[in-house]
C-alpha positions in Angstrom: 124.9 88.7 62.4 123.6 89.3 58.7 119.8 91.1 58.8 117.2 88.8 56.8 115.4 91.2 55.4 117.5 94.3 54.7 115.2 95.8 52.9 113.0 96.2 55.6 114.1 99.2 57.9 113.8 101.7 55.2 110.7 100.4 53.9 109.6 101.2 57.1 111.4 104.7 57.5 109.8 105.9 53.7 106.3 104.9 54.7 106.5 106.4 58.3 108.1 109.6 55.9 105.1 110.1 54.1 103.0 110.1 57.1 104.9 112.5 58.9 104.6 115.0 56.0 100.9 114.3 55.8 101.1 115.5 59.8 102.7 118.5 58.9 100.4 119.1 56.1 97.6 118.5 58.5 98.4 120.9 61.4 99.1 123.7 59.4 95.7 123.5 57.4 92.6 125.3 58.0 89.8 123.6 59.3 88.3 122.6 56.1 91.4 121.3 54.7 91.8 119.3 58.0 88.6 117.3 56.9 89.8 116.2 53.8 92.8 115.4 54.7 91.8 112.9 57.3 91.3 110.0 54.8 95.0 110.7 53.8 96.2 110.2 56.8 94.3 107.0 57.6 95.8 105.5 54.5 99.2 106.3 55.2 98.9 104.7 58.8 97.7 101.6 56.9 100.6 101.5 55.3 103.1 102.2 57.5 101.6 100.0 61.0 102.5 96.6 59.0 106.0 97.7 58.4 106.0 99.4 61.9 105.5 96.0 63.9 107.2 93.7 61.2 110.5 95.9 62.5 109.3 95.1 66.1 109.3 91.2 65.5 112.9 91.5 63.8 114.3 93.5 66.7 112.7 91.2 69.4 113.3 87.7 67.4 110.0 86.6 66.7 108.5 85.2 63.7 106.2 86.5 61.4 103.7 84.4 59.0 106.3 82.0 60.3 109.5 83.1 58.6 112.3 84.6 60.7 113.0 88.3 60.5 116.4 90.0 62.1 117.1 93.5 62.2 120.0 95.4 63.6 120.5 97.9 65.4 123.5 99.7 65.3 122.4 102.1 68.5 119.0 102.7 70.5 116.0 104.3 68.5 114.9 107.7 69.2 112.2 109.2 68.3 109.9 113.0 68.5 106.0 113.1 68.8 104.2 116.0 69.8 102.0 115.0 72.4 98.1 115.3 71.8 96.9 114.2 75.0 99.0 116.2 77.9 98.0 119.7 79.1 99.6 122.3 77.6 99.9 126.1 78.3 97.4 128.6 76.7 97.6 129.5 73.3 100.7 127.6 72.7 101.7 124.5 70.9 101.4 121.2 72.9 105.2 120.2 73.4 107.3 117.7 71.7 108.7 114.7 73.5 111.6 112.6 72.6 111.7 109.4 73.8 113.9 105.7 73.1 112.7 102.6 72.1 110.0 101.4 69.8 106.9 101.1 72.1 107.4 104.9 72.2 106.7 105.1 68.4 103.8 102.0 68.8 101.7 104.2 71.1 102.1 107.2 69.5 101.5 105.7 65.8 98.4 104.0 66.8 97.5 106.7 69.0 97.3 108.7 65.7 95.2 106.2 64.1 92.4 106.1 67.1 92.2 109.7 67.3 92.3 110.0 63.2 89.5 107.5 63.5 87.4 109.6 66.3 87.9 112.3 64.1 86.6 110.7 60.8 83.1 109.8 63.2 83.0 113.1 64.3 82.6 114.3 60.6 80.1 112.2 59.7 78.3 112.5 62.3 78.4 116.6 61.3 76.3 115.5 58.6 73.5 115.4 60.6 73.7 118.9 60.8 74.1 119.8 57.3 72.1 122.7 55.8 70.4 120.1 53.9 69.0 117.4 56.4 69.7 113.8 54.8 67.0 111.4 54.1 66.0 108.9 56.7 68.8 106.2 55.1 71.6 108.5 54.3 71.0 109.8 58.0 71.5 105.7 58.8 74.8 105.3 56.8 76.0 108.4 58.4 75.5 107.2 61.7 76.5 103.3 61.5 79.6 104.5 59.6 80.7 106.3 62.6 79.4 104.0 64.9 82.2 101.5 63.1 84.7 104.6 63.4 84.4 104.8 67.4 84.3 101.0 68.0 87.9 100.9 65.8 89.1 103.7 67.7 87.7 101.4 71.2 90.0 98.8 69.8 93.1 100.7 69.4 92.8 102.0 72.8 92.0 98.7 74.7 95.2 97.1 72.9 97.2 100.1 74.1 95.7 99.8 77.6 96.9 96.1 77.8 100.2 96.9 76.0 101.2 99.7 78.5 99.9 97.7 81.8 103.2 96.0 82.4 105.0 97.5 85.8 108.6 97.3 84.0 107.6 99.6 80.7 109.1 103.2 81.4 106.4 105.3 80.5 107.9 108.5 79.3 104.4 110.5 78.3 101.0 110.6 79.1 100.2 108.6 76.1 101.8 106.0 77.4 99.9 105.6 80.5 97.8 102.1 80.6 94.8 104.1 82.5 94.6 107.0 80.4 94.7 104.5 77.7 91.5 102.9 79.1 89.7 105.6 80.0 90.1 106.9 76.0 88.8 103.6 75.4 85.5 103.6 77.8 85.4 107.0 75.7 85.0 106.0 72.5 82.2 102.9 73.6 80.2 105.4 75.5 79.8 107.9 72.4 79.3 104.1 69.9 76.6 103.1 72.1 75.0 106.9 72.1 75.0 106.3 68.5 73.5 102.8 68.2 70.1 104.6 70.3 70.6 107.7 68.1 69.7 105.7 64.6 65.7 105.5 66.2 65.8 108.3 68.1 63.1 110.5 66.1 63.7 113.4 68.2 66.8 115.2 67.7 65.8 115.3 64.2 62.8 116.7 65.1 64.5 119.7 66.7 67.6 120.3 64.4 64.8 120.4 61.2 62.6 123.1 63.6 66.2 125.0 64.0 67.2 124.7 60.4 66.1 127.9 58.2 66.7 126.4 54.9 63.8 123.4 55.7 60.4 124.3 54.6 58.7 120.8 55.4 56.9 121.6 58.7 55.0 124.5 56.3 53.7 120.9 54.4 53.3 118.3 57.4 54.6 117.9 60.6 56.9 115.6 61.1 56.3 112.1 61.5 57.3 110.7 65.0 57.4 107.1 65.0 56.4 104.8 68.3 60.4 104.3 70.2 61.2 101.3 72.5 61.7 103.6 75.0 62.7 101.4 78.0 65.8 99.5 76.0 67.0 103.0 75.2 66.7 104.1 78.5 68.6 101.8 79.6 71.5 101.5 76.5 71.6 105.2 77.5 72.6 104.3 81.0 74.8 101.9 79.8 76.7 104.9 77.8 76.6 107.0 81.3 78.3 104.4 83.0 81.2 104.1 80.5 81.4 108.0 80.3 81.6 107.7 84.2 84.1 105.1 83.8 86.1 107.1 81.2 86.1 110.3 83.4 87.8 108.5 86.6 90.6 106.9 84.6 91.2 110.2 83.0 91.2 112.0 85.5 93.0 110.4 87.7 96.1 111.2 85.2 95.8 114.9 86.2 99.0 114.9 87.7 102.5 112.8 87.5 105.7 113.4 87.0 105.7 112.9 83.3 102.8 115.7 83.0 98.9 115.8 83.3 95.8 115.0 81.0 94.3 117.7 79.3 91.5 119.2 81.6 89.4 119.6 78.4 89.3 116.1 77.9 88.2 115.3 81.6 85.4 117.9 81.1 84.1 116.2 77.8 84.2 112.9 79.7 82.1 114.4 82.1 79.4 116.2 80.1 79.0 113.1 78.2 77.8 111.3 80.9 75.7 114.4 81.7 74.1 113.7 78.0 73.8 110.0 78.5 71.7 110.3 81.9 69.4 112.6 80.9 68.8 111.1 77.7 67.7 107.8 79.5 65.5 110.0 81.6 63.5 111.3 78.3 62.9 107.9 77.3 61.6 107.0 80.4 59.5 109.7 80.0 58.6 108.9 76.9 57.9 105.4 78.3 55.3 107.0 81.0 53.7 109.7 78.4 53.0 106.0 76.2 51.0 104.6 79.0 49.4 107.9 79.9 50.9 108.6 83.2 52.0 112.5 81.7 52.5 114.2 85.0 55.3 111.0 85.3 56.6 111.6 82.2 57.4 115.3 82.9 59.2 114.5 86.5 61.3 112.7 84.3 62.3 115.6 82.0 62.6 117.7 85.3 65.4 114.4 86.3 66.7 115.1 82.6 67.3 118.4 83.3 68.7 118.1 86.5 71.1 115.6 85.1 72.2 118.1 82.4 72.9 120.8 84.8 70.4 122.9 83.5 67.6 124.7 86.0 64.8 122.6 86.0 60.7 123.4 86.1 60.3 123.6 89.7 62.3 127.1 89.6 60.4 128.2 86.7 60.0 132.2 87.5 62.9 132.6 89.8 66.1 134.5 89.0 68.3 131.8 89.1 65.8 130.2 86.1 66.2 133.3 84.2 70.2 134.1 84.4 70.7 129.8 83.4 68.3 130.2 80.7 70.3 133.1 79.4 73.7 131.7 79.9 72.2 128.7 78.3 70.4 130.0 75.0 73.7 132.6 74.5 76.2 129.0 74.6 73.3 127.2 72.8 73.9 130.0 70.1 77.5 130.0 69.8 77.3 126.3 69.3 75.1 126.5 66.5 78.1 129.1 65.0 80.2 126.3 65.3 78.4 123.7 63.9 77.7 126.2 60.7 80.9 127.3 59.9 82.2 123.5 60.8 84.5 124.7 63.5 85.6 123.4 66.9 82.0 122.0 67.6 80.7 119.3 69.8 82.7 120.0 72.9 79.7 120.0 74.7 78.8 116.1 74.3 75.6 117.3 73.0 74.1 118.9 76.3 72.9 121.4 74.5 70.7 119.7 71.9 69.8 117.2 74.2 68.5 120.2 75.7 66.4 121.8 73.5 64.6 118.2 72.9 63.8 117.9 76.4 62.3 121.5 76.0 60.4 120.7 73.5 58.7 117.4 75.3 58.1 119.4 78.3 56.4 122.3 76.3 54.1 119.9 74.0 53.3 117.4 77.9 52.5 121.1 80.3 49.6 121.7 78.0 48.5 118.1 78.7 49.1 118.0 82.1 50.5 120.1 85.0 50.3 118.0 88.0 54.2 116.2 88.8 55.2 114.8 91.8 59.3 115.4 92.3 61.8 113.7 90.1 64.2 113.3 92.8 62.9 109.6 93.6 63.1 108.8 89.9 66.6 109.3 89.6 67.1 107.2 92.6 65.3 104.6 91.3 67.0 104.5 87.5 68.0 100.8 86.4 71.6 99.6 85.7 72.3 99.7 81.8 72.7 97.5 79.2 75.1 97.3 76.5 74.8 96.7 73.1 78.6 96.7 71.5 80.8 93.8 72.1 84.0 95.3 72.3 87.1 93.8 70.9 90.9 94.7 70.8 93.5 95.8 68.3 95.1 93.2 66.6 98.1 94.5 64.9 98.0 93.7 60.9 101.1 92.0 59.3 102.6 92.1 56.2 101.7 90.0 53.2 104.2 87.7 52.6 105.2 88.4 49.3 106.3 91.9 50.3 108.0 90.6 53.0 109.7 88.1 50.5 110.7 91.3 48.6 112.3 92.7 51.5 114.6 90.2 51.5 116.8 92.5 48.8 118.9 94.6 49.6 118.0 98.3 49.3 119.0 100.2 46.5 122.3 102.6 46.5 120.5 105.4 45.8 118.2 105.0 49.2 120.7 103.4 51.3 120.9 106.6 52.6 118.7 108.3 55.6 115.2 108.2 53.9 114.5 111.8 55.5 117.5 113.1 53.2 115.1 114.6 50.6 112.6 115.7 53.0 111.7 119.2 52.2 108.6 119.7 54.0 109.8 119.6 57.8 110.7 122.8 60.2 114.4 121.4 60.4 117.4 120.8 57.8 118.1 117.1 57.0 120.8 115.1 58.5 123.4 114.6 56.6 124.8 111.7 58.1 125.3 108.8 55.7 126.2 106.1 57.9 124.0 103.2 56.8 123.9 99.4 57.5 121.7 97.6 55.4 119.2 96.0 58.0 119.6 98.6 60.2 116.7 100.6 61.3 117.4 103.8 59.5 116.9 106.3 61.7 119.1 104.9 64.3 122.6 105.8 62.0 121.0 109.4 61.9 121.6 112.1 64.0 119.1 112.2 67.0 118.1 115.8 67.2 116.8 115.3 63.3 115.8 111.9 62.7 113.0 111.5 64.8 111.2 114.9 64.1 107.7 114.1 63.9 104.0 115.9 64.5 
């Protein structure tokens, strides 16, 4: 059989090249590099994802924009991620796995692209934080921008979900695990939706300006908290709880397998975002009962809210157990605030902590008003179902434009017909120096297997 497009398997191999050294790059930045990096990398996955699936539809026959594609294969594809997902060992690297076939290379590829894309909302959404606070419609971009982020990142996930749900697939890592895949997924629409209630939620701005010590407005006027639609929060707030809830039991029922565990981090995370989300739905109700004067209500609510958190609530005020939470909790409240200054490993909390400190403030500002509550334990029991607001949609893999794939209908040039990772100087490994090269061949299959699938 003569390949169609010749061209195309090193096309492919040079792209996925450049985004293996951006990778590299990436992992052995600092923390501030990381950042700015991140768009890099997002662009190179653009690139290379076309290429990556037009390969697919060559080696499994199908069309694509209607023309034809064949590929060969001289032997089986193997490739080397390292694995961002499983548990690993303290203070050492995650470990590589080397697997065959392409769908190992599809999951871990767009893998990369919903966790680069988690990673690009979780910046923005640091803005919030800046020493500078934005203004009320930078603070808007900010947050629909990573709204759009976590709803891409949903995407990617639900498509890798349904990809990885057939029985015959041999899963080979916990990447490739249809639940886990889901669970990420239920992930990423619980923290969206958090979002969506966050761009009118007046509060937490309210209490990261009173924590900021380079803002000087309260010394002019207080700030202005508008009238919320407390109830429909409430209850998109439940709605993120129950995906959180969702998330946590896919995840963590991958905590064991033969091909390895979930990361225990990421169960926790799951799990203290659903924390977050309750209790934020009981503040609004709250808010909802301090709007129609019923205060004593209204503070049974933040009592809930607390509860939810796992923080002591304000029937053990003057106890001991009050007093040793409230110092574990201001001395982790603390080192947060270190971490969201110097831009670090922040947020691992799901924002418990702030959510916190504005449920502090409510109670403080409703005590002087009123000190009568009845208990918040029937409250809780009688919380709505939620509501969502994010119509959720999946992945659909991009193509390439036809008049590239017209070009790839000419044979490569002499000088590249040989492995594309030849020149690579930036990798931990010498190249291979195997120049055994059939045009239409998927390059890295005629290379050999302990160097051409090195990736990070």
């Amino acid at each position: 059989m003569i390949p169609t497009h010749p061209s195309l398997p090193l096309a492919a191999s040079t792209h996925r090249n450049i985004l293996r050294n951006l990778l590299k790059k990436y992992k052995r930045s600092s923390p501030a590099s990381q950042i700015s990096s991140l768009k890099s990398i997002l662009s190179a996955l653009t690139d290379y994802i076309p290429y990556l699936f037009a390969v697919e539809a060559g080696l499994s026959g199908q069309a694509l924009n209607g023309e034809e594609i064949d590929v060969i294969l001289e032997r089986e594809i193997e490739m080397e991620w390292r694995t961002t997902l499983a548990a690993r060992t303290a203070h050492r690297e995650a470990p590589r796995i080397k697997s065959k076939g392409l769908d190992f290379e599809v999951c871990f590829t767009l893998n990369t692209l919903a966790n680069v894309c988690s990673l690009l909302a979780r910046t923005q959404i640091h803005g919030l934080h800046a020493s500078t606070l934005p203004s009320a419609q930078q603070r808007l971009s900010i947050i629909n921008t990573a709204k759009n982020y976590l709803l891409q990142a949903n995407s990617i996930h639900l498509y890798l979900m349904s990809r990885f749900s057939e029985p015959a697939l041999i899963v080979t890592a916990v990447e490739m695990v249809s639940s886990l895949q889901g669970g990420l997924a239920a992930l990423a629409v619980a923290e969206a939706t958090l979002l969506a209630v966050l761009t009118d939620d007046p509060y937490p701005t309210v209490v990261a300006q009173d924590r900021n010590k380079n803002d000087k407005e309260w010394m002019i006027k207080p700030p202005d908290i508008p009238k919320v639609r407390a109830h429909l929060f409430a209850r998109l707030c439940l709605a993120a709880g129950e995906h959180a809830g969702k998330a946590g039991a896919m995840l963590d029922s991958n905590r064991s397998g033969s091909i390895g565990r979930v990361d225990n981090d990421i169960v926790r995370y799951a799990s203290d975002l659903r924390k977050t989300a309750r209790a934020k739905a009981c503040r609004f109700f709250g808010i909802d009962m301090e709007l129609g004067g019923e205060t004593g209500k209204a503070i049974a609510w933040l009592q809930g809210a607390e509860e939810e958190l796992g923080f002591a609530s304000g029937t053990a005020e003057g106890s001991f157990s009050k007093g040793i939470s409230k110092l574990k909790k201001d001395f982790a409240e603390k080192r947060e605030d270190k971490k969201i200054e110097k831009s670090g490993d922040w947020g691992n909390d799901a924002g418990r902590f702030e959510e916190g400190r504005v449920i502090e403030m409510l109670e403080k500002k409703w005590n002087k008003i009123n000190d009568t509550v009845p208990s918040f334990e029937p409250l809780l029991a009688s919380m709505p179902l939620g509501r969502d607001v994010h119509q959720t949609k999946v992945y659909e893999p991009p193509t390439l434009d036809a008049d590239i794939l017209e070009r790839m209908r000419a044979p490569p040039n002499e000088d590249g017909a040989n492995s594309p990772f030849e020149n690579d100087s930036s990798g931990d490994e010498a190249p291979s120096r195997n120049n055994s090269y059939l045009p239409g061949a998927f390059p890295s299959s005629s290379m050999d297997s302990s160097h051409g699938g090195d990736y990070y």
